[in-house]
C-alpha positions as CSV (number, residue, x, y, z in Angstrom):
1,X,84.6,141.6,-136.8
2,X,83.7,145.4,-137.5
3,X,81.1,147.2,-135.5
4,X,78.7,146.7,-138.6
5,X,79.4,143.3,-140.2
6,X,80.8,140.3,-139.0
7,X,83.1,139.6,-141.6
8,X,86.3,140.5,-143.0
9,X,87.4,140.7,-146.6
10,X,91.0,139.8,-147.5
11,X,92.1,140.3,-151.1
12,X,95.5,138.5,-152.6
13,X,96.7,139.6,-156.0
14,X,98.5,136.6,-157.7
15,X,99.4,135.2,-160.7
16,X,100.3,136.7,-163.9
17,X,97.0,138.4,-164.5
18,X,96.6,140.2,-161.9
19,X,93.9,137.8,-160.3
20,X,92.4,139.3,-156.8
21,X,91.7,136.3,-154.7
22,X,89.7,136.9,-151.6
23,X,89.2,135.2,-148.3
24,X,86.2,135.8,-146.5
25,X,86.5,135.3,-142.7
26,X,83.6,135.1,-140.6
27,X,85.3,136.7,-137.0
28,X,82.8,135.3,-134.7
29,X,83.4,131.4,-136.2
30,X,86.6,131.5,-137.1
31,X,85.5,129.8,-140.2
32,X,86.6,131.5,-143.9
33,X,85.7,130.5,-147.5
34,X,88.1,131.3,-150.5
35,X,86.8,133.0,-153.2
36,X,88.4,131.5,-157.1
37,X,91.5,129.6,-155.7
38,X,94.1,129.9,-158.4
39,X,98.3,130.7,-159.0
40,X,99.9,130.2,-155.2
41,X,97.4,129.0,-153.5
42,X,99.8,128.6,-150.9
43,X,99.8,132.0,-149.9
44,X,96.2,131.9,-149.2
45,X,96.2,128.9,-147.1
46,X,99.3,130.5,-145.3
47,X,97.0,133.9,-144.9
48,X,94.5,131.7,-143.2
49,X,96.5,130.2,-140.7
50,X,98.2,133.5,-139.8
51,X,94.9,134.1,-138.6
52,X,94.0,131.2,-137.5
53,X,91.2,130.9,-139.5
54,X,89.6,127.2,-141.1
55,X,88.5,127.0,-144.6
56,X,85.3,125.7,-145.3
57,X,83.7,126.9,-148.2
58,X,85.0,127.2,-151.7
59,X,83.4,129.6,-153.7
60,X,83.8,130.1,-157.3
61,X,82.3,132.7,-159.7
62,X,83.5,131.0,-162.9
63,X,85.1,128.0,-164.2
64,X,87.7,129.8,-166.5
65,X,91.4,127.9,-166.0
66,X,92.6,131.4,-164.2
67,X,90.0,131.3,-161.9
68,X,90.4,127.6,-160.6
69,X,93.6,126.3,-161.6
70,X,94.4,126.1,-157.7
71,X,91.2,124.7,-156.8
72,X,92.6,120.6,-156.1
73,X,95.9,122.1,-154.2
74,X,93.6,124.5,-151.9
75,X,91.2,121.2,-151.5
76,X,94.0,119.3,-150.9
77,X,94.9,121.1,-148.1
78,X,91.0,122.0,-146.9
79,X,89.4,118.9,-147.5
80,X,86.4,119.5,-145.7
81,X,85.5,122.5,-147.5
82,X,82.6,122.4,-149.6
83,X,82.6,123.8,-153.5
84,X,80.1,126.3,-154.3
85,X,79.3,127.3,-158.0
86,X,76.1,127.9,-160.3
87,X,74.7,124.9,-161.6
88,X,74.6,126.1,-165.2
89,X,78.4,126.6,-164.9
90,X,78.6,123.4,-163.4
91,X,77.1,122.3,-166.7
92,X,79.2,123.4,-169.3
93,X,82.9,122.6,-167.2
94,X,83.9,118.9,-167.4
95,X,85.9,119.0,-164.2
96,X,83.3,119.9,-162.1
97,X,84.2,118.2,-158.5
98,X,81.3,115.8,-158.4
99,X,80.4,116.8,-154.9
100,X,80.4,120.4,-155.6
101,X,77.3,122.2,-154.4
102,X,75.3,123.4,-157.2
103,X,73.3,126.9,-156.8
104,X,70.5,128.9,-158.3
105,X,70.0,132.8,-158.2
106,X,69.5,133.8,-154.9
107,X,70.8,130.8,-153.1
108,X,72.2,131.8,-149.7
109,X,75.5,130.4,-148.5
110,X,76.2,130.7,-144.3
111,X,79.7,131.5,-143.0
112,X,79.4,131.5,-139.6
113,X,77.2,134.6,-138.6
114,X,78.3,136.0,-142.2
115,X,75.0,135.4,-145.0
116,X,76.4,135.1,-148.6
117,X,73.8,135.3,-151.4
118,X,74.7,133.7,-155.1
119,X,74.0,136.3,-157.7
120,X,73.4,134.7,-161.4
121,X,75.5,137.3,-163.7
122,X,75.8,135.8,-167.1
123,X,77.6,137.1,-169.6
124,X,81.2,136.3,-169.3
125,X,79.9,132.7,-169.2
126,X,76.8,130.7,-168.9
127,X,77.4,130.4,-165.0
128,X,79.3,133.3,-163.8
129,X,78.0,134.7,-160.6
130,X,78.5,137.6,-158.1
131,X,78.6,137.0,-154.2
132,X,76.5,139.5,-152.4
133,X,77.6,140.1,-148.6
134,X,76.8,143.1,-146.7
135,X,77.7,146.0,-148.5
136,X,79.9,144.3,-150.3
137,X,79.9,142.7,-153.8
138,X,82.7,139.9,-154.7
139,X,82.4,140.2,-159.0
140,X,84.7,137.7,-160.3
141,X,85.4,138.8,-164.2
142,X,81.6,140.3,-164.3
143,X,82.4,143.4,-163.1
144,X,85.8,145.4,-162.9
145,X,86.8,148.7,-161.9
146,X,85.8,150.9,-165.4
147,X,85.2,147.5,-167.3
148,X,83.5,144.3,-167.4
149,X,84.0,140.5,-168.8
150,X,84.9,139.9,-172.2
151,X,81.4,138.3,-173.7
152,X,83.6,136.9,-177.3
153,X,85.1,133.7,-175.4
154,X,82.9,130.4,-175.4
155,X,79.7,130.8,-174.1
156,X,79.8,134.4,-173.4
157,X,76.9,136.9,-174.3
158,X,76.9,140.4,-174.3
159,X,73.3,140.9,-174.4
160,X,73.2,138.5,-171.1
161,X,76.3,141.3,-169.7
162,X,73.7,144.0,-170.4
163,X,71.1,142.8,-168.4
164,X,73.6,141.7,-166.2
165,X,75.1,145.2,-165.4
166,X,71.5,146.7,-165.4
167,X,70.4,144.2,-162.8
168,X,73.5,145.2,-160.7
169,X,72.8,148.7,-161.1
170,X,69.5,148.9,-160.5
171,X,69.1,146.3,-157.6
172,X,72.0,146.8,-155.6
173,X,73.0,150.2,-153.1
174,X,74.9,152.5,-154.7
175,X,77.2,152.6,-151.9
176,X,77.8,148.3,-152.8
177,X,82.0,147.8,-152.7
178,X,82.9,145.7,-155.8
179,X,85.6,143.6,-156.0
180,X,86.6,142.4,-159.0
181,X,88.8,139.4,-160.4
182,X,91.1,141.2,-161.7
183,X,93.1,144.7,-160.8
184,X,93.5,146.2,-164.2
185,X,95.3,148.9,-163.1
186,X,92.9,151.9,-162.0
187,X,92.5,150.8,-158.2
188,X,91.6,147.7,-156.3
189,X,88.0,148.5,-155.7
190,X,85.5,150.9,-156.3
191,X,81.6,151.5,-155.5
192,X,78.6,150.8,-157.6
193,X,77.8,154.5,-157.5
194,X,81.2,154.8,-159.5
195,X,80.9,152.5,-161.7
196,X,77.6,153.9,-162.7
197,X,78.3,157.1,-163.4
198,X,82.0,156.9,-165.0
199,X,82.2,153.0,-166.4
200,X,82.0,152.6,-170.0
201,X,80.1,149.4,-170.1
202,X,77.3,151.0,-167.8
203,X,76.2,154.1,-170.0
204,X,74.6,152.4,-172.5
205,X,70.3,151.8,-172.8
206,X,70.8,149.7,-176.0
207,X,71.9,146.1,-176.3
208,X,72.7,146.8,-180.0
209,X,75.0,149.0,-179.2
210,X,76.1,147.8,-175.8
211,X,76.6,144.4,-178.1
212,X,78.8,146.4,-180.7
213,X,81.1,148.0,-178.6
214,X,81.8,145.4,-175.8
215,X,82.5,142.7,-178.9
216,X,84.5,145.2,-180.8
217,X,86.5,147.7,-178.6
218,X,89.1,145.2,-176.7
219,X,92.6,146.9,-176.1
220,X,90.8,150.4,-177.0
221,X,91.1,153.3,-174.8
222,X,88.4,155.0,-173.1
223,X,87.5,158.2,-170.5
224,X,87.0,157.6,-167.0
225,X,86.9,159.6,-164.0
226,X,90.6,158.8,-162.9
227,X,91.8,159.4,-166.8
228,X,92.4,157.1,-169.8
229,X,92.2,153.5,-169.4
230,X,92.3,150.5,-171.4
231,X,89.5,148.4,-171.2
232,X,89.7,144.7,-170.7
């Protein structure tokens, strides 16, 4: 526990994409939830008993197989935790676990002293979602540092990821840590403020063009504050 927020946030960077896996642990409870359990899993279930922390929430942001492919080990080995994830997510992914909890916007989730609230952030799919804690924003593949979600795989929209990033921008502090799914490369984290004022994907006022250049420039290189970067 910090002086200003009863949590911690640990991130994990596994797999072959670069995935960044968090665990939220709520100090005062000892209690922690796993945020998109996927590659070794193992080394998040050995991070939480180095700290002697019991998992007890699940919570995912997406259903995409990089984002979950670890979800039946981890529950395996935390069967009492509970599965969070939007209900129109839960809608469009057949393996849903049939006692997952289904959310809508602004659900809150409690950790312990540590107050969680579901954010819906379509775009990247029907269902994705942001958790909101503190100052802190967890963005799964909505969000990254100088990019945002692909919107040309099955059910994405990139006039949904418009909307999406306005709402996050014009809702949220500007002070808000993201952290994203992936680390593409730039850094880790960054602030909303940043992203703001040097992310690509925030600087349009269009969805036309927004639309044309998020379905169009994949693997293209663009200006940011911390140089060129390719965008996801």
């Amino acid at each position: 526990m910090t002086k200003d927020k009863p949590y911690q946030i640990h991130a994990l960077e596994l797999g072959p994409m670069g995935n960044r896996i968090y665990l939220i642990e709520d100090s005062a409870s000892g209690t922690a939830a796993v945020v998109d359990p996927a590659w070794e899993v193992e080394e998040v279930t050995d991070l939480a008993r180095a700290r002697r922390l019991r998992i007890t929430h699940i919570l995912l942001t997406h259903t995409h197989q990089d984002h979950v492919n670890g979800l039946d080990r981890l529950r395996a080995q935390a069967p009492d935790a509970r599965v969070h994830l939007l209900k129109a997510e839960a809608d469009i992914w057949g393996d849903c676990p049939v006692d997952a909890h289904l959310h809508q916007d602004g659900d809150l989730i409690q950790l312990g002293e540590t107050t969680i609230r579901v954010m819906h952030t379509p775009g990247h799919t029907p269902g994705s979602v942001c958790y909101h804690l503190g100052d802190d924003l967890i963005t799964g593949d909505t969000l990254f540092v100088f990019g945002c979600g692909r919107c040309d795989l099955k059910g994405g929209d990139p006039a949904a990821m418009f909307h999406t990033l306005a709402r996050l921008q014009q809702t949220l502090p500007g002070g808000t840590v993201i952290h994203p799914g992936h680390d593409y490369g730039v850094k880790p984290q960054s602030t909303l403020k940043e992203q703001a004022e040097g992310n690509p994907f925030m600087q349009f006022y269009d969805v036309a063009a927004f639309t044309r250049s998020r379905m169009h420039d994949h693997d293209q290189i663009r200006d940011t504050p911390y140089g060129p970067v390719r965008l996801p």
